[in-house]
N, C-alpha and C positions, 0 to 999 in steps of 0.2 A: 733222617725221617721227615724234619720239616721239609726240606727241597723236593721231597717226594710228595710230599700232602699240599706244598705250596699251589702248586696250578688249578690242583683239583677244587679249593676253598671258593676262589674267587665264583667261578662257572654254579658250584652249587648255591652260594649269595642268589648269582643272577639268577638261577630259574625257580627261585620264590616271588621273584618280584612282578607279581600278574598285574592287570589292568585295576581288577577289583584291590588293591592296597593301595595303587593310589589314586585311586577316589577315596577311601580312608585317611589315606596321608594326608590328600586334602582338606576331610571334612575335619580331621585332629588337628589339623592346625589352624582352620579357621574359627575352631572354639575361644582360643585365646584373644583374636585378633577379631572376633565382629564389627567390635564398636571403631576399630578404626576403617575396617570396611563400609561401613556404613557413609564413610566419606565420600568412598566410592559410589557406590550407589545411588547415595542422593544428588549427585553431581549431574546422573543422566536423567533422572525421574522428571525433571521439570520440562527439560528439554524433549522426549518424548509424548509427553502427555498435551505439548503445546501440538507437537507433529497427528497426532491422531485426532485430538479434537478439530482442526481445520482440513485433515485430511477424509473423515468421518461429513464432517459439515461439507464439502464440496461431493463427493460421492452422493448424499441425501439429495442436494440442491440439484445437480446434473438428473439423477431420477425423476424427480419430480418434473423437471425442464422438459424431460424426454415423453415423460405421459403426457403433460397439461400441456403439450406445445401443442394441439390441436383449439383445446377451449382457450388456448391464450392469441392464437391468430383469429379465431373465429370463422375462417374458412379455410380452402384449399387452396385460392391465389389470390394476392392480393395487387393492386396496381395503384400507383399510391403518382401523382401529379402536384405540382406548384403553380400550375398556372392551367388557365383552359385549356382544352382537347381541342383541336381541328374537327371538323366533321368529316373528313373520310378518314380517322384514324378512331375516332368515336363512334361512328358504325362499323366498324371491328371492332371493337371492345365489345359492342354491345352483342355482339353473335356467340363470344364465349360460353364457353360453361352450361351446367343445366338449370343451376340457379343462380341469379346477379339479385345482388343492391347494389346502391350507391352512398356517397355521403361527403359532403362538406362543411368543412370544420374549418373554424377561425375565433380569434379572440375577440370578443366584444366586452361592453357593459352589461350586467343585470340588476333591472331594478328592482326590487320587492315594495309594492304598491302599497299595503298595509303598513310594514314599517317604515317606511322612506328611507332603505338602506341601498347601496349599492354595491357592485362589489365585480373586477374585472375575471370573468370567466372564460371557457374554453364550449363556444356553442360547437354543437353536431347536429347537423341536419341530416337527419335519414330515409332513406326509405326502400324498401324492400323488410324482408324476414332475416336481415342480419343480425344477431352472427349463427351461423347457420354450425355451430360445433359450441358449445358450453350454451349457456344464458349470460341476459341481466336480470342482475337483480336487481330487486326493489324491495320496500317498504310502505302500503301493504303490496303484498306476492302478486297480486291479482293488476298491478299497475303497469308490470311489463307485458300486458296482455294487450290492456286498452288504449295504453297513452295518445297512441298513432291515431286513434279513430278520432278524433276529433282534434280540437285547439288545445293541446296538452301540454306539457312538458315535466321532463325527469328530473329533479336537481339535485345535484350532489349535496349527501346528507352531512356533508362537513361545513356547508353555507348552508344548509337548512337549519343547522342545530346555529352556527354563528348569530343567523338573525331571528332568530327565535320563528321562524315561518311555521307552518303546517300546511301538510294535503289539502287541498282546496283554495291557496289563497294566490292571487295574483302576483304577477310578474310582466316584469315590460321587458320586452329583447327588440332593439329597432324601435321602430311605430310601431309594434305591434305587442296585444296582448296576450298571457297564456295563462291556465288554469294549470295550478300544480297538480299532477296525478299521484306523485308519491317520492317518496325518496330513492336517491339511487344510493345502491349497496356498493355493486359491482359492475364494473363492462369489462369486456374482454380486451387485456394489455395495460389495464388503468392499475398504477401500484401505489403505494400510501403515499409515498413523497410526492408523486404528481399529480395525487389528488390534494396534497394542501397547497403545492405553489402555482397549480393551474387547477382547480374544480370542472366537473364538465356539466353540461346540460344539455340532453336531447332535448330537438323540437322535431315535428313530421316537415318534412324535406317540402311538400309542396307551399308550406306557409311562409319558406324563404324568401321569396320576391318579394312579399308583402312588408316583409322586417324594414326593406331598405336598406341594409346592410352588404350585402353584395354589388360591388360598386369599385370605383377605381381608388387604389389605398389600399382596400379589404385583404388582409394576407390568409388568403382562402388557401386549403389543403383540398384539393381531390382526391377521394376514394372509391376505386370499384374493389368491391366482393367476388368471388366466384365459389361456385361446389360443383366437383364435377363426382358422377355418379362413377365412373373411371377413371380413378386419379393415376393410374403408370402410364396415363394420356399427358400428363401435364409436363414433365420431361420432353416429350417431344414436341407437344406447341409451343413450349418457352423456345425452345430454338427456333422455330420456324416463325416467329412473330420478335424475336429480340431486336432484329436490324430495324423494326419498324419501331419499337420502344426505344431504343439509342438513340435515332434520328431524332424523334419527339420528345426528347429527354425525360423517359418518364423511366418509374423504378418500380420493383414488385417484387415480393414477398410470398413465398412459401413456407407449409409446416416446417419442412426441412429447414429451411435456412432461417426460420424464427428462432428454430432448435442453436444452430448455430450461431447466430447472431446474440442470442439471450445467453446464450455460454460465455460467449466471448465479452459481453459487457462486463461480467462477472469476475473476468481473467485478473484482471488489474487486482482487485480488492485481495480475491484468491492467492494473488502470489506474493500479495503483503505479509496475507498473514502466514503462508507458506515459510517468507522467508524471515517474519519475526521468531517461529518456530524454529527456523534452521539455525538462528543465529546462538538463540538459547540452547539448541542440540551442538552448536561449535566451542561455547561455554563449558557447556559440560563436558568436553571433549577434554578441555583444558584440564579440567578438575579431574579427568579419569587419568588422565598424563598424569599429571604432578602429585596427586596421591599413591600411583602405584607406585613411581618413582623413588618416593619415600619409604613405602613398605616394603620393596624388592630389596632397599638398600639395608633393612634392619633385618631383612632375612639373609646376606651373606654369611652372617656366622654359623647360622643353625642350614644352610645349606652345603656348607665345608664338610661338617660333623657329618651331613648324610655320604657326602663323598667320599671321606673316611670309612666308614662302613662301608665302601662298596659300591654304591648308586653312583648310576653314569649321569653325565651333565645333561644328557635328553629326558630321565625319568626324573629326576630332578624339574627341569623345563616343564613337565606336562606334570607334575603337581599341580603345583602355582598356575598355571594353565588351565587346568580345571577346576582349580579354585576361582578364578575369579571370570572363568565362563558363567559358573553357577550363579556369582555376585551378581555379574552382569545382567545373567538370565532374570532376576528375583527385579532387579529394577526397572528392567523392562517392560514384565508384566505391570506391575506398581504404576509405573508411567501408563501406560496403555492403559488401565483400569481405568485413574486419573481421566483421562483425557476423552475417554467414552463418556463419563460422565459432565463434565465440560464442555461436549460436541451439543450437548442440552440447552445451553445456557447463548450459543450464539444467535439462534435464531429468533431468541426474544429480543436480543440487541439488536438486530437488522432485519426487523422484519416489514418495516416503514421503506425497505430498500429490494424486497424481493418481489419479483415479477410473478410467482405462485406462492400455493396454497404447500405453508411447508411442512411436511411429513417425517417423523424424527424414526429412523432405525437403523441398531445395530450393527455398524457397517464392518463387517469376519475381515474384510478383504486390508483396512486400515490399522486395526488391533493387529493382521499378521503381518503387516509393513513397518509399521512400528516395533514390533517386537523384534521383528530380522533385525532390522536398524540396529536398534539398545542392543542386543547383543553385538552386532560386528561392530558397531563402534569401541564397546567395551576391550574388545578383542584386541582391534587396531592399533589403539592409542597404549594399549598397554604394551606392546609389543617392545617398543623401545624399551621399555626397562626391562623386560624377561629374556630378552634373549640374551640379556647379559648374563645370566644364570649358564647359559654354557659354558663360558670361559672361567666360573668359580674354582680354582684349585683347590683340592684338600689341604693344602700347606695354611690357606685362607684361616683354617680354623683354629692354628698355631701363629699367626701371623700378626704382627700389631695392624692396626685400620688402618693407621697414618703411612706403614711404608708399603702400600700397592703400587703397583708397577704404573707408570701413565699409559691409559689405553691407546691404542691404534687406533687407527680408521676399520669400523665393521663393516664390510661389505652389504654381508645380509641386516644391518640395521639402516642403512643406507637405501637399501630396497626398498623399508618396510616405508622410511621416510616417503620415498617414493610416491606408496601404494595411499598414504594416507596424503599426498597432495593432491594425486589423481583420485580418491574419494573424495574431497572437498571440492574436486572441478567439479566432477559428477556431479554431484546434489547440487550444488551450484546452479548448476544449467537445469536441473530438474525443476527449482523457483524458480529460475528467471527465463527459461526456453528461449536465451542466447546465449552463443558461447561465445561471443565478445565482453560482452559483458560477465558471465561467470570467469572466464580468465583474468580480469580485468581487479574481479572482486578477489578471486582464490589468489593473484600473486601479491596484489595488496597485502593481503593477510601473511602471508609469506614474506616479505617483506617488515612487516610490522613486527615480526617475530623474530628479525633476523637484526630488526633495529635494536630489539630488547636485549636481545643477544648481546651484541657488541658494546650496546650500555654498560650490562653487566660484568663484562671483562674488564673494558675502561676501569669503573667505580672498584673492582678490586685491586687492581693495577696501582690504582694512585692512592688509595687508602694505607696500601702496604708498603709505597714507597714514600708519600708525602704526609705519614703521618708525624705532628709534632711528638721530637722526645718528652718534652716537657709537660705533656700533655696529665690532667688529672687522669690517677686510677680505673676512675670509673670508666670515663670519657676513653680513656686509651684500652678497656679491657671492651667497652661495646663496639668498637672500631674493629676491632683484632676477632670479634666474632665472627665479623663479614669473611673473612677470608681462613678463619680456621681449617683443619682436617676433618672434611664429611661435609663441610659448611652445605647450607642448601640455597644460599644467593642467586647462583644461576637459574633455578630453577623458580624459585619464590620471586623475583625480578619478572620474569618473564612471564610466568602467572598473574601476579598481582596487575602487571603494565597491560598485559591482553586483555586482561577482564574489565581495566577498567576502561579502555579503550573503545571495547565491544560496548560496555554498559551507558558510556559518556555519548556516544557514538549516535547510538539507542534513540538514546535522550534526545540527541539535537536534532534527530532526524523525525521523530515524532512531533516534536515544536515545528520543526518547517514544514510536515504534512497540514498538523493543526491550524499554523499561521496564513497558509493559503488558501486555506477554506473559510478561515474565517472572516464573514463581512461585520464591517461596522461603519455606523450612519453619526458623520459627525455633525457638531456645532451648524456651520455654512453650509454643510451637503444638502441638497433639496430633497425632499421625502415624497413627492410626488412628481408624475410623467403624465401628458395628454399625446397620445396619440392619432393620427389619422385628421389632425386639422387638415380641411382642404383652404385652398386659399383663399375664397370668399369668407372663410369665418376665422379667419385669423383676429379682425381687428375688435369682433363680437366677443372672441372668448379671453382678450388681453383684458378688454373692458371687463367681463365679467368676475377675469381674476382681480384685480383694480378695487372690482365694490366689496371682496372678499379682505382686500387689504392684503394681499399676496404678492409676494416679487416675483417679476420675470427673471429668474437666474440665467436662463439657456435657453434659445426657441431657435431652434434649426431646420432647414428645407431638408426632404427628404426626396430624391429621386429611384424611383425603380426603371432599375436595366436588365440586360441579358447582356452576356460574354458572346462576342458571334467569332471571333480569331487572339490566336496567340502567336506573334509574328509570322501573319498569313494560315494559319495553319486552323484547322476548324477540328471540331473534336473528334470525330472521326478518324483523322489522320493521325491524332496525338496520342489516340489511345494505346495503339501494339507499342508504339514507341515507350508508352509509360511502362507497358506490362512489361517490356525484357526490361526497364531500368529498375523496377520495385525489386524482380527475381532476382538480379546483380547485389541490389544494395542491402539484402535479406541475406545473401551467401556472406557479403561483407559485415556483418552484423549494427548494419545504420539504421538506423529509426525511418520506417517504413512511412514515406513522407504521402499526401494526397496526390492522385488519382490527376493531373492535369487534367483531363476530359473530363472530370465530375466536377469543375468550376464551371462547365458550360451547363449544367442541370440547374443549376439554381439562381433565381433571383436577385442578383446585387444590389441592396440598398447601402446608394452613395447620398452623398452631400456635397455643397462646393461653401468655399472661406476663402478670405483674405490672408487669414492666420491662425496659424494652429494654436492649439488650447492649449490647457497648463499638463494636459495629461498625455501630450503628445511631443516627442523628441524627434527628429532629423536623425536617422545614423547614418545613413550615407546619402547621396546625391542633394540636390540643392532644389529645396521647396519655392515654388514659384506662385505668387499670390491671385496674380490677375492674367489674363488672356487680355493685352491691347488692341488688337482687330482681330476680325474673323480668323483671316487666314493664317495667322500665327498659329504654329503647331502647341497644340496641347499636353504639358505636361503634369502627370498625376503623380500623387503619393500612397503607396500601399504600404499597409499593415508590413511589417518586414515578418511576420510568422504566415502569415495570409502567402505571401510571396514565395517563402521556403516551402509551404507546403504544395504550391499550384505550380514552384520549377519558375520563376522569372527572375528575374533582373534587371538594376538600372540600364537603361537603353533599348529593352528588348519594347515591341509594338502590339497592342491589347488594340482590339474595333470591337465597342461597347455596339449593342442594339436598344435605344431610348423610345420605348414607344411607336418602332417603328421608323427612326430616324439614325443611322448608323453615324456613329462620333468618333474618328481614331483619336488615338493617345499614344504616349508616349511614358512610361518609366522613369520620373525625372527622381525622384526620390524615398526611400525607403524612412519609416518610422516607428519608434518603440511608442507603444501603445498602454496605460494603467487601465486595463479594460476593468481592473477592481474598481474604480474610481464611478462614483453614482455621476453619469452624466452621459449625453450621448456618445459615443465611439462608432467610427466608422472604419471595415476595413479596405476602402477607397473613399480618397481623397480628388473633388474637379476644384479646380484654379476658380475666380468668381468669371464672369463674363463668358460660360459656356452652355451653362445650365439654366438661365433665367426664367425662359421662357417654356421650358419644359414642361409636361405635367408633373405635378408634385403635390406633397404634403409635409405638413410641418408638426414639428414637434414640440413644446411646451415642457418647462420643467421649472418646477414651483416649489414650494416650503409652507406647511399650514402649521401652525403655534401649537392646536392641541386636536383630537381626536374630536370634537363637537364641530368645529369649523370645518375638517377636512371631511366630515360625512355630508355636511350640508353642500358645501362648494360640489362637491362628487354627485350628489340628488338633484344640486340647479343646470352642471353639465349633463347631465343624462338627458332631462327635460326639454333641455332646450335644443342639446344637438345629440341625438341619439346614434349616431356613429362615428361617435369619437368615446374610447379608448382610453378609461383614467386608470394608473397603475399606482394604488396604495404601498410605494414603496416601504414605509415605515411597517405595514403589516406582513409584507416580502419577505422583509429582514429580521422580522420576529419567526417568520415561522421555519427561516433558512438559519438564523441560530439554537431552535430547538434541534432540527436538523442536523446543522453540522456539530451540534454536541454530542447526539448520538454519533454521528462517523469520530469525533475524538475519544467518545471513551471507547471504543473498538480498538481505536491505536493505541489509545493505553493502557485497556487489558491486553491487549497481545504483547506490548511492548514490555508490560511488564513479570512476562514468564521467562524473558530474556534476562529484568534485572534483580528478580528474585534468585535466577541460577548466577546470576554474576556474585550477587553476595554469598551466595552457598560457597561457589567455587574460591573467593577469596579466604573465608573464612576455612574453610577446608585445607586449601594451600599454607593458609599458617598454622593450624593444627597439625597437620600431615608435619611438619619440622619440629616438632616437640618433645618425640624422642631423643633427636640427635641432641639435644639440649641438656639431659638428668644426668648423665656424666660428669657432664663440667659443671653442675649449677652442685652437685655432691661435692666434688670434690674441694669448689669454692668453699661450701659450707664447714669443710673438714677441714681446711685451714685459716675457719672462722670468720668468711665475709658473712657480715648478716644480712636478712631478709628484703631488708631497705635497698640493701648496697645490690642484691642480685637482681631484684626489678627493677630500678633503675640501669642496669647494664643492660637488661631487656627491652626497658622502654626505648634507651637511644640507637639500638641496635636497630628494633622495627620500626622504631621513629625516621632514620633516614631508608631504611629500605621502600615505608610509604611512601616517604615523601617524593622521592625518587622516581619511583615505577609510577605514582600515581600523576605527578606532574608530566613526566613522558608519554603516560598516557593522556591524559587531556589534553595536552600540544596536537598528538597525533589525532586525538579528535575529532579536532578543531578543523585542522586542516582538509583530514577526509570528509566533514561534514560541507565544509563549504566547494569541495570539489562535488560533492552530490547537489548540493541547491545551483551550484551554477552550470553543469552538465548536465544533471538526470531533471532535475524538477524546475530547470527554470524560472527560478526566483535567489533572489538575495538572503545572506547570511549574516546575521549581526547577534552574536553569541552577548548574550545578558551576565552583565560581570558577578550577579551576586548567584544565581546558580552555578556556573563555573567554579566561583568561588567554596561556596556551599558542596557538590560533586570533588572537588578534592580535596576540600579539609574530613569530610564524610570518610572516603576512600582509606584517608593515610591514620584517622581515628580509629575504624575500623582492626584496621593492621595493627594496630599499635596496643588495644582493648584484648584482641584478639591474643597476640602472644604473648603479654603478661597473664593474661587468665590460665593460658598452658603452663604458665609455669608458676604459678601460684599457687597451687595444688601441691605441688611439689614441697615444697617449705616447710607444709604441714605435721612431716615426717621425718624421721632422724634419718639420716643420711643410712645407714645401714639396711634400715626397713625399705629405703629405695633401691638400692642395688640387688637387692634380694627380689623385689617384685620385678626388676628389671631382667635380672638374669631368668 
């Protein structure tokens, strides 16, 4: 009768076992087990929340770029110059469009008459009805109406409020005087930061000659405007006028490409925070691994018993499956919530650094990239431990723990490995938009994971062979932890080491961002610059520094040139050449170097010496001080980044244009350059005896004691020589360290959603092993170790497991941190011992705090009462 009833049993099992039970099965078992879910959980919640908030804040900013790129160009085409127009290329320009201004702009002095204050500005001289798309504003409203009608001018209300001025009160620009009309708000392109380190000040264009200021020196920008009433016109005149713009090296701007170009400025900061996000979403990656890990593994028994009953190893699988989709699902949101709320808070941090007016909403499209994410991540990383649930035998649930069979090689776990390296490429390149460098990063990590790895092996390997017999009780029962049956070392190794790796990593990469932005004005450093000395007043304005009691620190000739060849070759010729080399070295993934033909657009100011400065080094070819007759060939030194970016090298033949007067040269030597360093920098270098006689100007760099002297000395150079250019570097460097403290706390909120998920995940990862522990800390109990005796086997247990993971991680750091400063950001690495220090005694405290609290709970209860809550 059974062998008749036997086949029938099983088949009627199975077709009870619908979808709707287990999603049951799942939610009954997730009752017991929240709180250690929650592990899970919170491992991604940071890490998403980082992803939406920066993903949320770039979708706003791109919108708003895409609207205001009309009132942020101010017209339809813009034609922007360094140097005067020709008159047959200047009567084209001037046929353009339906409507033209024009405008020239350059740095001068302004004086305020009333207060006798000065203060280096950014003039604009305008004229026409630009900007013919937004307004300026002003204060009062009615001043961007009238300014232009007379002897007026606009000044920026952050040097209006500086010198306590008001509407109506004078100013000297040049020789000449102007009546304030009002404050200026706004112009079109003007953003917060560049109005404190450069302020602007309209004057009307035709009272320019009279300034005196337009003159040889003067680093005047030319602007035409245009508006055309037919703008799908402008596509085809750009083409049909570009070969005459190239020739004339002049550049020009459309909505479109402001759209572009304003995007792209943006890119860098964008994939910072993109990818401080990503790193805290790689974090939590870790924590979703090593907690399911743990929990998959405390479910073998109670997974046996369902096998017993009947349930096949795949309904089994989509339990747990659906249990921790839903987990996943729940943190996701969480995160996502988080992080919309967050996407609020950035724009108040960087709003000194946005190019528009920024508008905050609800971006659907970000919350549902974010939430795909937190889930498939949860999915992914859990994989490796669930699919070990297929091969659980029912014998499992009769079977001691300790005698499982040693696993094979999983095929399909080996996929999943796969699928989750090729997800970290993926996103990878989705922050960095190269896949040299995302390979670069994803096998690093891979790597680093593979180090842990075989750490891990090692450290049990010797522990169980070199341990002393003689070793104290204690000391020899926390040793013997590490490699127990169930032990969780492999996994807690490689956790703890990643996390703190990713966290320490963090850290140094944040310092070397910060450290390079940051200026500081030492002791010796001069705190003031004169610009645009011509040569007849050189020996008037040393005098005058003299009566001020100022040192001449630095006073350097200043020549302006033009590039007219690049061994023979003129820019014309060099450009397709560049263009198939950029597409080459962009498929190759190399750092998209400049434009050789766009060294021919701009302006070269050189200087000649005897000898190089303190701030300048030789890296290759051999610097040459003087030219002893004429006809000896001339050899120069360039900036060696200047060099890499324009494609030369020592030997290759550069023909300068001097005013007119063609000079060849020669490459003799390349030079590292402290352009941090307060003092002139040049990236060309003439020998002395070539440039003498040229036209030029010189430079001036001085040091005033206190803020009373340097306003007066700045109010008797204005006076006396009104086109010369004083630069209050000590007020520069005030307003570029408020500055750049805003850009540090940016890296340090975002950097620290990475190291908030790093402690989560650590701490997670040692809680996540704290079941596998109340067996053996019971049955200690049951043959009388006391309480003292079982946290101490605890401490020395996670005491070298920190010690261990955390130092391995910091080494590897260290290392990758200084492969980024000396690869990616081009500066040096000098790790400070007592953070380093401070970062792993933290790390291995943590750990150590961490799994005695696990198991100090424990203690509290007779041993009986624990195996009872445990079963």
């Amino acid at each position: 009768m059974n062998k008749r009833h036997m086949p029938d049993q099983q088949p009627v099992f199975r077709k009870t076992v619908s979808v709707s039970w287990l999603f049951k099965m799942a939610w009954r078992d997730s009752r017991k087990n929240r709180s250690r879910l929650f592990l899970f959980t919170s491992s991604i919640i940071l890490g998403i929340a980082a992803l939406v908030a920066v993903y949320s804040f770039g979708d706003n900013l791109q919108r708003d770029i895409d609207e205001q790129a009309k009132a942020l160009t101010g017209a339809d085409l813009i034609i922007d110059s360094r140097k005067a127009i020709s008159e047959p290329v200047m009567a084209m320009l001037d046929s353009l469009g339906d409507q033209r201004a024009k405008e020239q702009s350059f740095p001068s002095m302004l004086y305020f008459i009333k207060g006798q204050g000065s203060r280096l500005v950014q003039i604009k001289a305008l004229k026409g009805k630009y900007p013919f798309y937004g307004a300026i504003e002003t204060t009062p409203a009615a001043a961007a109406k009238r300014w232009y009608q007379g002897r007026n001018a606009l000044v920026d209300k952050t040097v209006m409020l500086q010198f306590n001025a008001k509407p109506g009160d004078s100013i000297q620009v040049g020789k000449l005087n102007f009546a304030i009309a009002g404050y200026l708000d706004q112009a079109p392109g003007q953003i917060g930061v560049m109005a404190s380190i450069s302020p602007v000040v309209y004057i009307p264009f035709n009272y320019l000659p009279q300034t005196g200021l337009a003159q040889f020196g003067s680093r005047i920008h030319y602007s035409y405007y245009y508006k055309f009433e037919r703008q799908a016109d402008i596509p085809i005149l750009l083409k049909k006028i570009q070969p005459v713009l190239d020739k004339e090296g002049l550049d020009h701007e459309t909505v479109e490409s402001k759209k572009q170009n304003t995007g792209r400025a943006f890119q860098d900061l964008n994939q910072f925070l993109s990818l401080a996000g990503f790193i805290a979403l790689l974090l939590g990656c870790i924590g979703v691994g090593s907690a399911i890990h743990v929990y998959i593994s405390e479910k073998l028994g109670a997974i046996a018993t369902l096998r017993c009953l009947g349930m096949s190893a795949r309904e089994a699988f989509f339990i747990y499956l659906i249990q921790l989709t839903f987990i996943g699902f729940a943190g996701a949101i969480s995160g996502a919530a988080i992080g919309t709320g967050l996407q609020f808070l950035l724009p108040y941090v960087l709003k000194d650094f946005l190019p528009v007016d920024f508008t905050m909403h609800i971006s659907w499209a970000a919350i549902l990239q974010g939430i795909v994410t937190g889930v498939f991540i949860a999915i992914l990383f859990a994989l490796p431990s669930l699919i070990a649930v297929r091969k659980v035998s029912p014998l499992n649930a009769i079977r001691l723990s300790f005698e499982q069979a040693k696993e094979r090689i999983d095929p399909l776990k080996m996929i999943v490995y796969l699928v989750i390296f090729l997800f970290i490429l993926g996103f990878s390149y989705l922050q960095m938009s190269n896949w040299f460098q995302a390979m670069v990063f994803s096998l690093s990590l891979l790597i680093t994971i593979l180090i842990f790895y075989g750490l891990s092996v090692l450290l049990l390997m010797l522990v169980k062979k070199a341990l002393p017999p003689g070793i104290a009780y204690i000391w020899r029962q926390g040793f013997s932890n590490l490699y127990r049956p169930n032990n969780m070392t492999l996994m807690l190794i490689i956790a703890i080491g990643l996390s703190t790796t990713l966290i320490t990593t963090l850290y140094f990469v944040q310092g070397i961002l910060v450290n390079k932005v940051t200026l500081s004005s030492g002791k010796v450093q001069p705190n003031m610059a004169l610009f645009d000395i011509q040569g007849d007043q050189v020996k008037s304005v040393n005098t005058l520094a003299r009566q001020y009691h100022l040192p001449l620190m630095n006073q350097v000739p200043v020549v302006t040139m033009r590039l007219e060849e690049i061994n023979g070759k003129t820019a014309s010729q060099l450009a397709l050449a560049d263009s198939l080399k950029h597409e080459k070295d962009a498929d190759n993934g190399k750092v998209k170097r400049e434009n050789s033909a766009s060294a021919f657009k701009n302006e070269i100011r050189a200087s000649y010496q005897t000898k190089l400065t303190s701030a300048e080094k030789i890296t290759s070819g051999t610097w040459i001080g003087r030219v002893k007759s004429p006809g000896d060939q001339v050899y120069i030194s360039l900036d060696e980044r200047y060099a890499e970016r324009i494609g030369v090298k020592i030997g290759d033949k550069m023909l300068f244009n001097v005013q007119g007067m063609m000079i060849p040269a020669i490459i003799g030597s390349l030079r590292s350059v402290e352009w941090g360093r307060i003092q002139t920098n040049f990236r060309v270098i003439f020998p002395a005896g070539v440039l003498e006689d040229a036209p030029q100007f010189h430079v001036l760099m001085t040091k005033t004691p206190d803020t009373k002297i340097s306003a007066k000395f700045q109010a008797a150079v204005v006076r006396k020589f009104p086109n010369i250019s004083v630069i209050d570097l000590g007020l520069v460097l005030q307003v570029l360290d408020t500055l750049l403290g805003k850009i540090s706390f940016v890296i340090r909120f975002m950097a620290s959603f990475s190291i908030i998920t790093g402690w989560i995940v650590l701490i997670s990862a040692v809680r996540s092993s704290k079941n596998q522990r109340l067996r053996e800390i019971v049955l200690l109990r049951t043959i009388g170790a006391k309480s003292i005796q079982i946290l101490a086997i605890t401490a020395i247990e996670y005491l070298f497991l920190g010690l261990l993971a955390s130092l391995a991680g910091v080494i590897i750091a260290m290392a990758g941190s200084w492969a980024l400063a000396a690869y990616i950001f081009n500066t040096s690495f000098t790790p400070q011992l007592f953070p380093v220090l401070l970062l792993f005694s933290s790390i291995t405290l943590i750990v150590v705090i961490t799994g005695m609290l696990s198991s100090r709970g424990v203690l509290k209860y007779p041993p009986l009462e624990v195996l009872r809550k445990d079963s």
